[in-house]
N, C-alpha and C positions, 0 to 999 in steps of 0.2 A: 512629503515634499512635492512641490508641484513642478513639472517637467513637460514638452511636450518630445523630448527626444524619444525614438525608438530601441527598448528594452534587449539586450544582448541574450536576453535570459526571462522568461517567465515562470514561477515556482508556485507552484499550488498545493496549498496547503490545507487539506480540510480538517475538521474539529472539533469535538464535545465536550466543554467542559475539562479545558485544560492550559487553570489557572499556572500549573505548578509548574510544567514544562514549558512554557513558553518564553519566561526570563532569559532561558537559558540558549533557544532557540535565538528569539532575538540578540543574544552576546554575538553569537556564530553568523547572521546573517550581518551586523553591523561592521565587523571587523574585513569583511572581504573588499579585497581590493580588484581594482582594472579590469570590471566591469559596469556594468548599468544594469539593475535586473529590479522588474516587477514582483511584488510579494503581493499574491492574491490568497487571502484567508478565509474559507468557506466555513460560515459555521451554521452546524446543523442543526440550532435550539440550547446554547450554552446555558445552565442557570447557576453558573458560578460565576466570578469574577472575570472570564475570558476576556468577552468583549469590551468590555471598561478598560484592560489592559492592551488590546490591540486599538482602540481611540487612539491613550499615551502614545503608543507606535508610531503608526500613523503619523503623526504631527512632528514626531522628533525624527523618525529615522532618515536615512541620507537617500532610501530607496524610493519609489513611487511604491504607496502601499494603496492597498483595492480590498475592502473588506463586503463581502459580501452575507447574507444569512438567506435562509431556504430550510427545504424540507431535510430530515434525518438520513443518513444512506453514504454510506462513503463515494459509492461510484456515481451516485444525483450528483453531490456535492462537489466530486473534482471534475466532472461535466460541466458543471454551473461554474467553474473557475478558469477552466479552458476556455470557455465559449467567449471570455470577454478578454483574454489574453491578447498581446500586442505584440508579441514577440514569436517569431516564425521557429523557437526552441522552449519546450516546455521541460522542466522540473517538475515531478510530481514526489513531496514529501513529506513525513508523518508529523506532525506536531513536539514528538518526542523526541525527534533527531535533533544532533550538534554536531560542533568539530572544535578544531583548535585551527589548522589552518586559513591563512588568508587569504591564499591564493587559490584552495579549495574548489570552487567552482567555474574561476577561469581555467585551470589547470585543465579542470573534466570536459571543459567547452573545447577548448584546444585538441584535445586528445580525443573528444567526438568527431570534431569537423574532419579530422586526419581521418578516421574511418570510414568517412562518410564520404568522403571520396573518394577513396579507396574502395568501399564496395558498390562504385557507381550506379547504376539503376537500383540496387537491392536495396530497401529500407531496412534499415538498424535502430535498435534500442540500447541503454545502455543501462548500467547499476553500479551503484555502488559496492565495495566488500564490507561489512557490518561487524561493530564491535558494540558488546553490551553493558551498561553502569548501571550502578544501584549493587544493594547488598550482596555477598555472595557473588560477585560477576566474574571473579575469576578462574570458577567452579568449573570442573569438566565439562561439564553439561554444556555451559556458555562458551567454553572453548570452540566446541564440537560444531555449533551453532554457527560461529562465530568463520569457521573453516570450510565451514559447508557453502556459506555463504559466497565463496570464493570460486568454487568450481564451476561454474555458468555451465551448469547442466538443466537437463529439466527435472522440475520436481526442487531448486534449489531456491529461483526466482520470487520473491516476494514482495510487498508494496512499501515495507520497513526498510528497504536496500535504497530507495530511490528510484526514479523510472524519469531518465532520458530519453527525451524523443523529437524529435521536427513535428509541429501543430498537422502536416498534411499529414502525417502516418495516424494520429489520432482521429482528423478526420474520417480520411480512408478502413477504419476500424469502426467509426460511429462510437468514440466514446467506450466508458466504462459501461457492463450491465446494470441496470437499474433494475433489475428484477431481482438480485438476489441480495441479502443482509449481510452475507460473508462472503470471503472468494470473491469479491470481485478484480482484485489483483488478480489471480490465479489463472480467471478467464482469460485475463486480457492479457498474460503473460504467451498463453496459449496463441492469442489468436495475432499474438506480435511474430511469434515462429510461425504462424502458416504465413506471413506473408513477408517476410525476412529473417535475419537475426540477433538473436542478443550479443552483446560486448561485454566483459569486466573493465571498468574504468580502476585505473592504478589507485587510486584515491578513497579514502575510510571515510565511513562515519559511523557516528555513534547512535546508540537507541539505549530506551531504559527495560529494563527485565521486571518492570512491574508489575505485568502482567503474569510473569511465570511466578513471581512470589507471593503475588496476591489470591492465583487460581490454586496453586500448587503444579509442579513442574510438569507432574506425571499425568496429572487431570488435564493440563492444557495439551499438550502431546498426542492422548489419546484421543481427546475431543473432539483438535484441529484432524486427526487420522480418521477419524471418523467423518468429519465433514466431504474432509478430498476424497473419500471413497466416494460416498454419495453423489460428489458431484462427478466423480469422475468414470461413474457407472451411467451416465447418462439424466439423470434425476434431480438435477440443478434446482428446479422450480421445487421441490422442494425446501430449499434454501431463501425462496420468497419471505418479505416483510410480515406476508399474512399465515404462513407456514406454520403449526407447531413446531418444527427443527430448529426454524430459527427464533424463536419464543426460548427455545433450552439454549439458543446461544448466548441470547441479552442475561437469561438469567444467570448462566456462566460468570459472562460478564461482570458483573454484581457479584458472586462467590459462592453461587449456588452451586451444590455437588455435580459434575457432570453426569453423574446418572441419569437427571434430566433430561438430558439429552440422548442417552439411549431409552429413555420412558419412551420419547415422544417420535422418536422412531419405530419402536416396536409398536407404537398404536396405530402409526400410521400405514405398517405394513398389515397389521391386522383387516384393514379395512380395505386393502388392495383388492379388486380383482387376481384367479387367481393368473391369469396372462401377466400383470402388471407383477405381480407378485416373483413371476418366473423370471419374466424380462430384470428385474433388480438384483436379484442374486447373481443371474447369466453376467452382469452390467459389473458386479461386484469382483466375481470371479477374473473379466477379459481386464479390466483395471488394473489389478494385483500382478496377473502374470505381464502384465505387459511394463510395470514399474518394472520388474522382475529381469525382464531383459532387455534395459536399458543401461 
């Protein structure tokens, strides 16, 4: 739809290859009311039917849609969707999300701006609380998940919640890391608390458990446990595009056993200095205890 009014709401959505989840997305974004919001679609090299489906979009929806394409990277990607954004309020959210509400995203806009005045100079973030569909979803597992999601602590925060923000705090942060293949929510979750605070917005959304049923539940669990040490022992760039670690993530990804992913850690401590070597377990250890007492 072509418009040249100014967007209440800019939402960014980056994406690979996700023909199947996108229907559904579009149901959710089409039904919302009393607002005006930009839908910027970053895709990172689709070679399924994605982009042939966000064309159709495009053309029919009620919103101003921005389809862009670029390199692979979730945090390049919603970089490359901020950057042309037109609305002084960014959405950032997964391809796989929905809702049923209409009022949905004015409701959260509403319920931000009140915060956001309310904590005057401090800059806030905000999230959604998260519920899971697809087989199995009403499993304890996804309960737990689904509950955790709600406590706006840290260690709870993730990039499947949604991430509400004012375009300056994004600036002010320099964007998502481009250095790393995972975690880049994680970081940026972090570096949203050094410089204010998070919010629970009253308002759900949905996500799919595809991922837990296609990895298996307890392989994903361990995997992702495995990552946030690493990164959280100081050793991020491990986590690089060019990384063996992140090599056992894509192959995760794909349904390879997560073993792989401790292969390619242990080879790559093997090859440490033995300082680097110290420094990682020291890094491993102050991590743990300090989830610990939190």
């Amino acid at each position: 739809m072509s418009t040249v009014s100014i967007p209440d709401l800019s939402i960014i959505i980056p994406l690979l290859n996700e023909e199947q989840t996108l229907p559904q997305l579009f149901d959710s974004l089409e039904v919302q009311t009393g607002l005006c919001c930009q839908v910027i679609f970053c895709d990172g090299g689709s070679e399924d039917n994605s982009l042939s489906l966000l064309e159709n979009y495009a053309h029919s929806s009620c919103h101003q849609v921005v389809i862009l394409s670029g390199e692979r990277g979730r945090g390049r990607q919603m970089n490359q969707g901020a950057s042309v954004a037109n609305s002084e309020r960014l959405l950032f959210l997964h391809a796989d999300s929905f809702w049923q509400q209409t009022t949905l995203l004015q409701d959260a806009i509403n319920h931000f701006d009140e915060l956001e005045s309310e904590s005057r100079s401090t800059p806030i973030a905000a999230h959604f609380s998260l519920q899971f569909s697809g087989s199995d979803c009403h499993n304890r597992f996804y309960r737990y998940l689904s509950e955790k999601s709600q406590l706006n602590r840290h260690g709870t925060i993730y990039g499947d919640q949604g991430m509400l923000l004012s375009k300056k705090l994004w600036h002010e942060i320099g964007g998502f890391s481009v250095d790393v293949v995972i975690l880049e929510d994680v970081l940026f979750v972090e570096q949203v608390a050094q410089l204010g605070h998070w919010v629970l917005l009253p308002q759900l959304i949905c996500t799919s458990n595809r991922r837990y049923q296609h990895e298996g539940r307890l392989q994903r669990v361990v995997r992702n446990g495995l990552l946030l040490i690493v990164a959280g022992a100081g050793f991020s760039h491990l986590l690089s595009p060019c990384a063996e670690l992140s090599g056992g993530y894509r192959d995760a990804a794909t349904g390879s056993n997560t073993l792989s992913s401790f292969a390619s850690l242990a080879s790559l401590l093997r090859r440490m200095s033995l300082m680097s070597y110290g420094g990682f377990w020291y890094g491993c250890g102050r991590f743990i205890a300090h989830q610990k007492a939190l």
